[in-house]
BAFI-3210 file (N, C-alpha, C; in Angstrom, 3 decimals, decimal comma, padded with zeros to 6 digits):
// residues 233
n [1|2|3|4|5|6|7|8|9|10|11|12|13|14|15|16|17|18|19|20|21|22|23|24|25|26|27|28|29|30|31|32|33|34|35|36|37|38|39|40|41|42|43|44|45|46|47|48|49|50|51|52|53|54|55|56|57|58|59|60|61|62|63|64|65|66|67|68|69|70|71|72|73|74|75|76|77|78|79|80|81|82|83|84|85|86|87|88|89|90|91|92|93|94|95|96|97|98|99|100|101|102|103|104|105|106|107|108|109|110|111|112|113|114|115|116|117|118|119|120|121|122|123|124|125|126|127|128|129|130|131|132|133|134|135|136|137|138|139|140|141|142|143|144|145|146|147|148|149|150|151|152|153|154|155|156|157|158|159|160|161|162|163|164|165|166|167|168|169|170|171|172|173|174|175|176|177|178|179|180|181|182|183|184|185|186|187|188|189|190|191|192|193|194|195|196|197|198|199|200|201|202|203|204|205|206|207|208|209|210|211|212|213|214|215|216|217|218|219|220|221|222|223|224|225|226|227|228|229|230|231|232|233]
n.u [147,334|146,235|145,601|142,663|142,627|141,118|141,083|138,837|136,240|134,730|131,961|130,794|127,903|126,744|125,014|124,675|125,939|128,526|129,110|128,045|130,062|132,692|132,780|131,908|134,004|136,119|135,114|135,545|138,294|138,471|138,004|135,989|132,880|131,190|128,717|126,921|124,278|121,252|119,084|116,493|116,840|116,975|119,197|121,585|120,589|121,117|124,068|125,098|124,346|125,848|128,519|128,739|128,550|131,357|132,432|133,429|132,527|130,056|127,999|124,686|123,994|122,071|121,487|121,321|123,177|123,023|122,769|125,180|124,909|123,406|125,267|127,481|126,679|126,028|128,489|129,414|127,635|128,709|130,909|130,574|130,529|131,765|134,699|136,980|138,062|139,688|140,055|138,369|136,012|134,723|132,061|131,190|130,676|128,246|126,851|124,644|125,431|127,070|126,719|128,673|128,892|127,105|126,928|125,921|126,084|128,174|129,687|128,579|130,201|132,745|132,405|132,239|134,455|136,475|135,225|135,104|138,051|138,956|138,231|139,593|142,291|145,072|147,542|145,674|143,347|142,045|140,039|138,441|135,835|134,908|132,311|131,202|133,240|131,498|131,836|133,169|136,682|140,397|142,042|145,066|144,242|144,209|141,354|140,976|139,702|137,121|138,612|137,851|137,490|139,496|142,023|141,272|141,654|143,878|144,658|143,537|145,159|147,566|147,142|145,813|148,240|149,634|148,594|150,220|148,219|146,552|145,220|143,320|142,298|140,145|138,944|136,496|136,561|134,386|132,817|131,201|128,720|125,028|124,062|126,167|126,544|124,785|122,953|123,791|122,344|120,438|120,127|121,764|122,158|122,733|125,446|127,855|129,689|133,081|134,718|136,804|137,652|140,066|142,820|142,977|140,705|138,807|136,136|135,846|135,007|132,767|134,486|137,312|137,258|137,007|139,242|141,262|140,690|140,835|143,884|144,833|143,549|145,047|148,212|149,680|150,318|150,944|152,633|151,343|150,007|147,516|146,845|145,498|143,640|142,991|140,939|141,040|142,196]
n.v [-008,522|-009,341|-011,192|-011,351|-013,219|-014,257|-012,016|-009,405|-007,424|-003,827|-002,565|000,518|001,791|000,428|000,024|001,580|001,903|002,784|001,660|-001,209|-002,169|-001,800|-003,587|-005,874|-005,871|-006,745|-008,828|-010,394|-010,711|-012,303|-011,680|-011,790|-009,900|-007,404|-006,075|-002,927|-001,273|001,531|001,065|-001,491|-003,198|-004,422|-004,680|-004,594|-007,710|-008,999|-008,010|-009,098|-012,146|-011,968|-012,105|-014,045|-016,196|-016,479|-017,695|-016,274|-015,131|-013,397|-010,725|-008,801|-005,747|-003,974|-000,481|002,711|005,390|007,928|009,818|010,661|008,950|006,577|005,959|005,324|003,142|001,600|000,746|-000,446|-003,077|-004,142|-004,268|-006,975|-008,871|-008,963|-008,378|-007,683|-005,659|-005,511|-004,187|-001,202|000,107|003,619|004,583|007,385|008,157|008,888|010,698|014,010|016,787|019,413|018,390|018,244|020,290|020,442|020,874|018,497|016,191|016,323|016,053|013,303|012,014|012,378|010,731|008,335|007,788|008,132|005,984|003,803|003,643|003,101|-000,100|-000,994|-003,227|-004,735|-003,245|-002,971|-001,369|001,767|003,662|006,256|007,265|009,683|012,028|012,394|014,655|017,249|019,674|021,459|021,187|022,745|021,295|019,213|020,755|020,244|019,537|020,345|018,680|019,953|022,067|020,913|018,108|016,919|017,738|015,821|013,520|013,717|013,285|010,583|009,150|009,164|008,427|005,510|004,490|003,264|001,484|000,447|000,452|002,322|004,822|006,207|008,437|008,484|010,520|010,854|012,425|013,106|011,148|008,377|008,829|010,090|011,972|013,753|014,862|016,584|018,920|022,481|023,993|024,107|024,861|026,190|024,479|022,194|021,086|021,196|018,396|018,178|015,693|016,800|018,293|016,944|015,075|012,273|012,472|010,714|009,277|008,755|005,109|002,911|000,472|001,369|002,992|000,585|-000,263|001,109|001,057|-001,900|-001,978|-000,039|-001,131|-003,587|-005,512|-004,092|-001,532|-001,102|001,014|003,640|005,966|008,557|010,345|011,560|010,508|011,753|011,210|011,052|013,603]
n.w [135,389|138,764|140,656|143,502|145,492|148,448|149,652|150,788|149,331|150,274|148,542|148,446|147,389|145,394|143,517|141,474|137,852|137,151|140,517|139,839|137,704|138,874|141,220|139,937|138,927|140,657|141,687|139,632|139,956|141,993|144,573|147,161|147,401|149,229|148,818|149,035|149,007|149,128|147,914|146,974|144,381|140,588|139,762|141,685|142,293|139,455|139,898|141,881|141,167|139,037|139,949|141,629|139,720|138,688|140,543|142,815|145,683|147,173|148,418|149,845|151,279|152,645|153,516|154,785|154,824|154,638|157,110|159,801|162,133|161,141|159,628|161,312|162,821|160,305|159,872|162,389|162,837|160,307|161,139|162,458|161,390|159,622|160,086|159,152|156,092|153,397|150,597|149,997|148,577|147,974|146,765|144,967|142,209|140,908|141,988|142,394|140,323|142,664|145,038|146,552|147,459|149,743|153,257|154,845|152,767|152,513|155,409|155,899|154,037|154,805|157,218|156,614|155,297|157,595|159,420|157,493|157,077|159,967|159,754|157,782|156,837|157,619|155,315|153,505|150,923|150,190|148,108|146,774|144,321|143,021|142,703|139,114|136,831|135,381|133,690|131,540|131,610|130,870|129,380|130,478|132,963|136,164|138,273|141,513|144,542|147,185|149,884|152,445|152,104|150,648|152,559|154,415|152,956|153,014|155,861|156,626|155,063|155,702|158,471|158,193|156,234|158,961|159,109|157,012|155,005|152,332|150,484|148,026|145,199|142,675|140,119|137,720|134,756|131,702|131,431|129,413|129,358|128,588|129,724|129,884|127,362|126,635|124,879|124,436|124,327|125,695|128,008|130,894|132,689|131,679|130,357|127,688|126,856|125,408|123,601|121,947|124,310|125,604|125,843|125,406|123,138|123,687|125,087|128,715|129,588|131,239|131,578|132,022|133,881|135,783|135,249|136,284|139,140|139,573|139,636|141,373|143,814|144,149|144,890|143,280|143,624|146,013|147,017|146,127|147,632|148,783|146,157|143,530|140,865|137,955|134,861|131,909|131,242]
ca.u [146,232|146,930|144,390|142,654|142,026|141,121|140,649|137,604|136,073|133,380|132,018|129,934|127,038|126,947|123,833|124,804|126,299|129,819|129,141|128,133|131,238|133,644|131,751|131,921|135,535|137,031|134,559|136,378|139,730|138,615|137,220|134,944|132,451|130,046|127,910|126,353|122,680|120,259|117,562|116,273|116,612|117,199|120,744|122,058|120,580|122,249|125,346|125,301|124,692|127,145|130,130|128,411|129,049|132,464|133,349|133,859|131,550|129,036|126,495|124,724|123,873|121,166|121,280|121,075|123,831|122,652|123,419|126,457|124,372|123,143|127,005|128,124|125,481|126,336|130,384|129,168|127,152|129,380|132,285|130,464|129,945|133,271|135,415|138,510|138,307|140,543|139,324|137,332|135,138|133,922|131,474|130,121|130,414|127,005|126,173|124,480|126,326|127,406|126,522|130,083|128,913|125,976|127,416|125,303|126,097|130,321|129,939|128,390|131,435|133,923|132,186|132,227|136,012|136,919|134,779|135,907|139,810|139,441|137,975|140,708|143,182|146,751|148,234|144,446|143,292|140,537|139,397|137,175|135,528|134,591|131,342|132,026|133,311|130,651|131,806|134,636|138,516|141,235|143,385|145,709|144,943|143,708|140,328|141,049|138,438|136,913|139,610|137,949|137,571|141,552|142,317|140,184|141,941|145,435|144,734|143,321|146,239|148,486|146,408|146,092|149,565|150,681|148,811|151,050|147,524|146,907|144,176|143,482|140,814|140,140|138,196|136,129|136,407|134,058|132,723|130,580|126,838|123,824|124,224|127,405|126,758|123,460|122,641|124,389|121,258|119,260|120,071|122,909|122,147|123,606|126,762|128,189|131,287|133,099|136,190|137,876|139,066|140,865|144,081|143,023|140,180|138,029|135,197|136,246|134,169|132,893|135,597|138,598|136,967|137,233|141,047|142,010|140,196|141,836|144,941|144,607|143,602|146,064|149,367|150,509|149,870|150,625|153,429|150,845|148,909|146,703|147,163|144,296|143,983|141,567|140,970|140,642|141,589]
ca.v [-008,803|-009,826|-011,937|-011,174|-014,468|-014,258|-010,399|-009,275|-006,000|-003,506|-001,559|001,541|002,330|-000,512|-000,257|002,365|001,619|002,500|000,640|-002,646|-002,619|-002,160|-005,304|-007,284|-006,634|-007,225|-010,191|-011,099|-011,453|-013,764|-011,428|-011,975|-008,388|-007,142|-004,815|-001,991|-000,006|001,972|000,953|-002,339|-003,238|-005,785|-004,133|-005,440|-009,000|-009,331|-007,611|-010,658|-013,260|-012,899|-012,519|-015,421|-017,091|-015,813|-018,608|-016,062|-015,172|-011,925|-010,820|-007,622|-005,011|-002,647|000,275|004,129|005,920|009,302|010,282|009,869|008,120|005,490|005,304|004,638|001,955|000,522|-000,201|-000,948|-003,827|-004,940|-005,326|-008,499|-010,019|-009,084|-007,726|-007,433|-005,610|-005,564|-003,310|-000,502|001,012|004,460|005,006|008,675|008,776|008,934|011,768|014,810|018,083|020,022|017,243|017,808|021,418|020,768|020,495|017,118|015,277|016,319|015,297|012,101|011,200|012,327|010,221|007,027|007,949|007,659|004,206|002,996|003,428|002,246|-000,980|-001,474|-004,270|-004,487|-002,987|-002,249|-000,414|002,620|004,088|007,151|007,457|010,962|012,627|012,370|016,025|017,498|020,688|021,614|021,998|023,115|020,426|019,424|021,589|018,704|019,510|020,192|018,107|020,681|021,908|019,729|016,503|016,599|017,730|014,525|011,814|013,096|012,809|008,988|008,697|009,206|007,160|003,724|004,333|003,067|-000,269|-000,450|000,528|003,035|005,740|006,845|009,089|008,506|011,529|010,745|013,031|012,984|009,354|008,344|009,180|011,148|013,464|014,303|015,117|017,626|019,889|023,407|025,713|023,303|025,717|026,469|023,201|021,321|021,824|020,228|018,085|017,204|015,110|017,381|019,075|016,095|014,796|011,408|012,559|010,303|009,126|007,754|004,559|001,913|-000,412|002,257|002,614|-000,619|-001,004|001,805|000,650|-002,777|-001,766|000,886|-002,028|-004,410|-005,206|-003,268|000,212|-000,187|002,285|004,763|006,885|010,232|010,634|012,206|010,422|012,847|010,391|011,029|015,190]
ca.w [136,308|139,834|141,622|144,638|145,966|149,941|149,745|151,365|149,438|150,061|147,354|148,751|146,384|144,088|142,630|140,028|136,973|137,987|141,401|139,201|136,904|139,829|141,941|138,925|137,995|141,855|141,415|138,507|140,039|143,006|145,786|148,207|147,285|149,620|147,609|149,975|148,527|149,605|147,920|146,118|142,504|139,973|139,482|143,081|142,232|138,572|140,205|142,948|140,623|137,827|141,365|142,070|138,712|138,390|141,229|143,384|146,844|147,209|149,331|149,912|152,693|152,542|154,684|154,457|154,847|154,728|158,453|160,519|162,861|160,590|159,337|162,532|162,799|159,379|159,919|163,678|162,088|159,350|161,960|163,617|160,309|158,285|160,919|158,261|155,291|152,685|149,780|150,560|147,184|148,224|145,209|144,810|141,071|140,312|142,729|141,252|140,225|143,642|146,207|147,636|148,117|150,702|154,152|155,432|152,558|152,901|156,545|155,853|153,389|156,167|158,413|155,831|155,637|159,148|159,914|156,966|157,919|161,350|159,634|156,531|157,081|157,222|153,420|152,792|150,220|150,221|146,903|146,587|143,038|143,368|141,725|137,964|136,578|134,350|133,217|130,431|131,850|130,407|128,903|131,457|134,337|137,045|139,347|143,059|145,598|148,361|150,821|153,494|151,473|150,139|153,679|155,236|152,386|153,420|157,483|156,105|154,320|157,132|159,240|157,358|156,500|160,380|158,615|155,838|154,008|151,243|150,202|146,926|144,733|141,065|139,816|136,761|133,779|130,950|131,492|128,479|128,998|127,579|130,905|129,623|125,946|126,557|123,828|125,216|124,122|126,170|129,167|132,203|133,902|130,761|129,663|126,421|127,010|123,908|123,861|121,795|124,982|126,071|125,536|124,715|122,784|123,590|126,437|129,234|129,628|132,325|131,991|132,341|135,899|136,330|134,875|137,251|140,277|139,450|139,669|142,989|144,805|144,550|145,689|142,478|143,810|147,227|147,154|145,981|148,376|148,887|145,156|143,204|139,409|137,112|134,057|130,531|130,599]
c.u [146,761|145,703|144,108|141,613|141,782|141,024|139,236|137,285|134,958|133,080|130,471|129,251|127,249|126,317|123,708|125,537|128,259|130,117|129,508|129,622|132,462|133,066|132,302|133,872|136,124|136,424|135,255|137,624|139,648|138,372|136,322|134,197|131,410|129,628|126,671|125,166|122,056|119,069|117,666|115,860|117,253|118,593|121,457|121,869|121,086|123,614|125,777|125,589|125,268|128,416|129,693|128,838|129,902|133,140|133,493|132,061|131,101|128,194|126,368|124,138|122,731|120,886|121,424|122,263|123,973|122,898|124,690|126,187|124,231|124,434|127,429|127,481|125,588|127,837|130,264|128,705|127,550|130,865|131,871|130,493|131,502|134,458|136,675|138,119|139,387|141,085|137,939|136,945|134,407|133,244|130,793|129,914|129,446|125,746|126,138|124,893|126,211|126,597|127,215|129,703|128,206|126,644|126,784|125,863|128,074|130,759|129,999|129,876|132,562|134,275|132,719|133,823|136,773|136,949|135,546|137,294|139,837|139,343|138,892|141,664|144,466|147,403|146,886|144,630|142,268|140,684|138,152|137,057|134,296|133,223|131,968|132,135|132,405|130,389|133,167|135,431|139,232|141,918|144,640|145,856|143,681|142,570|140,733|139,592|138,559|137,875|139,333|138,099|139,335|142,101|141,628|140,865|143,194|145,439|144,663|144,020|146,398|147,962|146,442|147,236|150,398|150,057|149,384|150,114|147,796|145,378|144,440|142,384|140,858|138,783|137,610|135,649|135,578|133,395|131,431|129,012|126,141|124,025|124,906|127,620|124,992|123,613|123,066|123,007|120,540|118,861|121,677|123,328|122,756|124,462|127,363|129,117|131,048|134,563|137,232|138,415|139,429|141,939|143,952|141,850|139,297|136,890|135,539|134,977|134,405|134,286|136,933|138,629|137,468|138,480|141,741|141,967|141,099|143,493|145,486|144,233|143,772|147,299|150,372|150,955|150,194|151,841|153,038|149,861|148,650|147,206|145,501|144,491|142,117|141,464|140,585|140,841|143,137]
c.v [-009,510|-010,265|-011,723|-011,898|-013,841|-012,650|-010,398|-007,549|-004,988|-002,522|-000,584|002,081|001,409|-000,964|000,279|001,760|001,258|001,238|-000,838|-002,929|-002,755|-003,386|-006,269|-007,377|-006,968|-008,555|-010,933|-011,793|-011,971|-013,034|-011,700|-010,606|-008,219|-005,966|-004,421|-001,127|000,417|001,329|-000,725|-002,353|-004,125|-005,886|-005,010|-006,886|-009,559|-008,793|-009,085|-011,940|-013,481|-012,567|-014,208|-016,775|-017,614|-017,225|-017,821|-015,583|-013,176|-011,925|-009,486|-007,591|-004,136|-001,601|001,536|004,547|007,768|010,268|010,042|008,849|006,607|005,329|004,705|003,421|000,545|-000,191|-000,702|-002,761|-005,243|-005,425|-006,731|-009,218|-010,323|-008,157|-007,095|-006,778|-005,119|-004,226|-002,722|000,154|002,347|005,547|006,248|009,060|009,509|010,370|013,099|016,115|018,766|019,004|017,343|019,274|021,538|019,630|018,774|016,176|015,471|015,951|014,139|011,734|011,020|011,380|008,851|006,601|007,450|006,624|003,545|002,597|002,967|000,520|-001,529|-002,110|-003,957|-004,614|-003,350|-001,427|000,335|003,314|004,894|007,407|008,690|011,105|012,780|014,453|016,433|018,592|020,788|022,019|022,200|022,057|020,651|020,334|020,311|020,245|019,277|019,564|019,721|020,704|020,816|018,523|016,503|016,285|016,455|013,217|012,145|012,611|011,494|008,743|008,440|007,835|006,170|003,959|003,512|001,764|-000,422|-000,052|001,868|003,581|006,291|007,938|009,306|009,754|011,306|012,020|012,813|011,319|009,650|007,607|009,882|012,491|014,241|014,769|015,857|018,497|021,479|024,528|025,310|024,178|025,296|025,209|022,340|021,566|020,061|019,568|017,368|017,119|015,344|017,929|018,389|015,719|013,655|011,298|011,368|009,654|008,141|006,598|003,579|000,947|000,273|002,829|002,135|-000,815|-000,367|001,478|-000,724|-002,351|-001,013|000,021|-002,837|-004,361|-004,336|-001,857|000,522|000,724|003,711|005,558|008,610|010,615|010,721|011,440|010,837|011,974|011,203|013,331|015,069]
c.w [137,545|140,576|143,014|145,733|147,707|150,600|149,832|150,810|149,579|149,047|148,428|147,866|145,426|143,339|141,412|139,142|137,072|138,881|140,942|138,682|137,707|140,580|141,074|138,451|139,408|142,237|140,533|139,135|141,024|144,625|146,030|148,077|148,471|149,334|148,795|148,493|149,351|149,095|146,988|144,944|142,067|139,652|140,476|142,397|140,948|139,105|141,079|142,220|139,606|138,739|140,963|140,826|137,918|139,407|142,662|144,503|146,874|147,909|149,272|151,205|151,725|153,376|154,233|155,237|154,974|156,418|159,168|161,489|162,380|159,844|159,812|162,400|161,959|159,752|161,761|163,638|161,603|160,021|162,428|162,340|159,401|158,790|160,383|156,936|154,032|151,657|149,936|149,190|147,782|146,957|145,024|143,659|140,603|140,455|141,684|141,609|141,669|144,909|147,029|148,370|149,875|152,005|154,756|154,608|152,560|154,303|156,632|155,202|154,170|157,059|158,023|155,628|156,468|159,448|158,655|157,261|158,782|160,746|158,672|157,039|156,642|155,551|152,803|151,577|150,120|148,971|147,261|145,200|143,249|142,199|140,542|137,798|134,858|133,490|132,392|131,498|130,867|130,199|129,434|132,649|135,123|137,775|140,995|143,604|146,456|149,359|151,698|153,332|151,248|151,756|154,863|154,549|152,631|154,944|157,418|155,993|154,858|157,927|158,940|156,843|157,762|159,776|157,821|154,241|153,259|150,812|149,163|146,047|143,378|140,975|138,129|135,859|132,498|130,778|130,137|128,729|128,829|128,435|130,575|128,467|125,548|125,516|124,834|125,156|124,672|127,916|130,108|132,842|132,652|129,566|129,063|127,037|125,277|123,983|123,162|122,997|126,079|125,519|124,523|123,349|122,297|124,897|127,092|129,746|131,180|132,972|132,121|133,867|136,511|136,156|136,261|138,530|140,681|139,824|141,132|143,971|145,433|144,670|144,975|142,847|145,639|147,979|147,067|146,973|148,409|147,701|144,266|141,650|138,591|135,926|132,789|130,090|129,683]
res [x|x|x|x|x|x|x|x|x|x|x|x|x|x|x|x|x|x|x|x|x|x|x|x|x|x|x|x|x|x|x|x|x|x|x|x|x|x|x|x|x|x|x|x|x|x|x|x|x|x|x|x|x|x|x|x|x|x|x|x|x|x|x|x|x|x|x|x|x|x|x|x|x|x|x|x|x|x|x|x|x|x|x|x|x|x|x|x|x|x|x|x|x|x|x|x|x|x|x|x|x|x|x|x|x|x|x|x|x|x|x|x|x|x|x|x|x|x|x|x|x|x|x|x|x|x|x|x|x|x|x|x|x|x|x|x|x|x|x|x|x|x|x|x|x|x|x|x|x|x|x|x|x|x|x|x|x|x|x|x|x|x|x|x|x|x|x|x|x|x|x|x|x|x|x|x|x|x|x|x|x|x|x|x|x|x|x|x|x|x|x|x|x|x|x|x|x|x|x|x|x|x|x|x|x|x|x|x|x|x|x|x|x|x|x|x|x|x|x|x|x|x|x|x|x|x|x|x|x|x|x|x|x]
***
């Protein structure tokens, strides 16, 4: 574990389940979180106050993200307030099956991309936690992102590279919930997963998120960039 005292991080979408458990574990090791939602819920305000009880400092943002406009707007914003950030969380786990397909919302992420990088601090770190994968693979063959998305986190790369920083994209395989373990005769739209056709044969859970995330965003990893990690196939 490597502490990340005086690190400033933002978590993008941190109202979901995912969101929370990453918050709470870069809370854990002594960041400063600022936890970004769209909407209000009791999630955000237990997410705030066990940072908060951890010792360490939290606050949230509420803003919509859904346009490039109101993107711009948001990291326009959050520069006067937190002009440096450290650790960047870009949370899309949660998003639902083909989200990446529909052009508005693959712009928006592009866009969240970009501002984010201009704003990441010297030997930064950016993290994308990609839509979880909800359909059977093949044991050991990895999930390509959308040409444009791959092609958008290596230009990043590159880019926060001239700071020293570092871009990464954990791709969640098989994460362990009901979504993910549908009855197959139930219809097209829900497809079985079963952790026989994994390696480790077994579900990858919340806190293996969180180990990985941990680890991608401190000084352990920062040799690693534009590297894709698919979890649990």
């Amino acid at each position: 574990m490597q502490r990340l005292n005086h690190k400033t991080a933002l978590v993008i979408n941190a109202g979901d389940p995912v969101g929370k458990v990453v918050a709470e574990r870069l809370g854990a090791l002594g960041a400063k979180v600022i936890l970004h939602h769209e909407d209000t819920g009791c999630e955000i305000s237990q997410t705030l106050s066990t940072i908060k009880a951890m010792g360490s400092r939290a606050v949230e943002i509420k803003h919509d993200l859904r346009s490039s406009v109101k993107i711009k707007d948001f990291f326009g914003t959050l520069i006067i307030s937190h002009p440096v950030i450290d650790i960047l969380i870009i949370n899309g786990s949660m998003s639902n099956e083909g989200t990446e397909s529909r052009d508005a919302d693959r712009k928006n992420l592009l866009e969240i991309f970009s501002s984010g990088s201009a704003l990441i601090n010297e030997r930064g770190h950016i993290i994308y936690l990609s839509p979880i994968i909800r359909q059977i693979l093949q044991t050991g063959m990895p999930r390509e992102l959308s040409k444009d998305l791959s092609t958008a986190i290596l230009a990043h790369s590159r880019t926060i590279g001239k700071k020293k920083a570092v871009f990464n994209t954990i791709i969640p395989y098989g994460l362990n919930q009901d979504i993910l373990q549908q009855n197959p005769e139930a219809g097209s739209d829900h497809i079985h997963f079963s952790v026989h056709n994994t390696l480790l044969k077994r579900y990858t859970e919340l806190d293996d998120l969180a180990n990985l995330t941990e680890f991608l965003a401190s000084d352990l990893s920062a040799v690693i960039s534009g590297q894709y990690f698919l979890t649990n196939i």
